[in-house]
N, C-alpha and C positions, 0 to 999 in steps of 0.2 A: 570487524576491522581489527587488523590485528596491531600491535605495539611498535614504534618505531624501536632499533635497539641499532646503539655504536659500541662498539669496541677500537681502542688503541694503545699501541703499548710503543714505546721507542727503546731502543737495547743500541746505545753507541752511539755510530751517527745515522743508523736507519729507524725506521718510524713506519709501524702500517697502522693505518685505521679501516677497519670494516663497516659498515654499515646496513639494515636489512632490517628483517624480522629476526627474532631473538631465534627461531630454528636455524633461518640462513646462515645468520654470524657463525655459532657452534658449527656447524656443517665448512663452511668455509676453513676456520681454524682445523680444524681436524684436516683440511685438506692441503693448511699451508707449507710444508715443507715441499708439497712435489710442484707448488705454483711458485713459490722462491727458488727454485731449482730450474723452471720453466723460464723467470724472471731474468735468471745470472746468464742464460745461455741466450734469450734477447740481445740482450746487451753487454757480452763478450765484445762482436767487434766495435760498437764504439767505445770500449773503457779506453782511457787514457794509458800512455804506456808510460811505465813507473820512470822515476826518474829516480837515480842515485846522487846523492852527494856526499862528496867529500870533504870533512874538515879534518886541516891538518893543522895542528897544535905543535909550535916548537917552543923550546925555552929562549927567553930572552938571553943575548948574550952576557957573559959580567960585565961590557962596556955598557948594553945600555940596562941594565943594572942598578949600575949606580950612578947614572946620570939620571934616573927617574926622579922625578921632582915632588917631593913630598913637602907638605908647608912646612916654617916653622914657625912653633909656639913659644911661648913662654913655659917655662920648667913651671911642672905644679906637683904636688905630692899627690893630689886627691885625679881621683883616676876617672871622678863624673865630669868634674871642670877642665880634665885633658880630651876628653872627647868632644866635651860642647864647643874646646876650641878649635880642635880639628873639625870638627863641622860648618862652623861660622865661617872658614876661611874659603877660598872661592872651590878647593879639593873637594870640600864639603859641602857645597852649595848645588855645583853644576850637574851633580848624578846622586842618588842614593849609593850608598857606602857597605860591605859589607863587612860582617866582623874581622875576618882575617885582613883588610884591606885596613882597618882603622889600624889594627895592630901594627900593622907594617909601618903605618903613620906614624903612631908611636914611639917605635920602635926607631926611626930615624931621630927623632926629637929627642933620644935616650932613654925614653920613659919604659920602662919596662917591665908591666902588670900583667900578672899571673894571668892564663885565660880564665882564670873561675873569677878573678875582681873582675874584668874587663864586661864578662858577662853580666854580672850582678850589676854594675854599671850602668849598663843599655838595657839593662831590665827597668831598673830604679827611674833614668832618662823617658824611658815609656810610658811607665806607669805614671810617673808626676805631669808629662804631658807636652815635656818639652823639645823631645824626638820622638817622628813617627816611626814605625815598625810594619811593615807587613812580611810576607813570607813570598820568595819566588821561586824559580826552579835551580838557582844560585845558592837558595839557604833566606836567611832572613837581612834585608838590606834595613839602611838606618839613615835617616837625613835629616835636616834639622825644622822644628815645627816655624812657618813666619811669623814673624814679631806683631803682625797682625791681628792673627789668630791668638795669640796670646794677649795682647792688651785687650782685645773683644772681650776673652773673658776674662778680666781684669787682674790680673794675675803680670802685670809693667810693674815692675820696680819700684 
């Protein structure tokens, strides 16, 4: 009796598995490029036919510019407690935030930190736990942790 024996390997979004006796398998793979080639030409006429899209990007006008509506805070010197405020406010609340987007915020409120404090900032707000952080294909967004999660682990005021 000879050995059951599987092979599977997935590369992107395709995935083959063989299965057999440990001869078949090897015998198979040695033979896979001319049966994936047999495979693509099966199934030529039913692939889908590609579709294009178009995205087009213009800039905002300066009218609506500077009617963008950025909250405002309260003046602060310390550039941790300028973000927590800009978060807390519903700007900060309804979406995750990206760095250039808090600076904008900022930056309307007059407040105006070098990018290397602003960074160090939302490092520091990370790290202690009081914004979350993850990374998209935007860069790294920033929102504020709920007050929940925070009294949970006892860390309320």
């Amino acid at each position: 009796m000879q050995e059951h024996f599987t092979f599977r390997v997935k590369l992107g979004e395709y995935e083959v598995q063989l299965e057999g006796t440990r001869e078949e398998v090897v015998k198979t793979i040695e033979e896979l490029p001319e049966l994936i080639n047999k495979v693509k030409k099966a199934f030529e006429n039913v692939k889908p036919k590609t579709v294009a899209t178009l995205t087009v990007k213009t800039e905002p006008s300066k009218e609506n510019k500077q009617t963008q509506k950025y909250p405002k805070i309260l003046p602060t010197e310390n550039c941790e407690e300028a973000v927590i405020r800009i978060l807390e406010t519903e700007y900060g609340k309804w979406r995750p935030r990206i760095m250039n987007e808090l600076s904008e915020a900022l930056q309307a409120n007059e407040l105006n930190y070098p990018k290397r404090i602003l960074i160090g900032a939302l490092n520091n707000l990370a790290r202690k736990g009081k914004i979350r952080r993850w990374n998209t294909d935007a860069g790294f967004v920033y929102i504020l942790v709920e007050k929940d999660a925070i009294e949970a682990r006892g860390e309320a005021k």
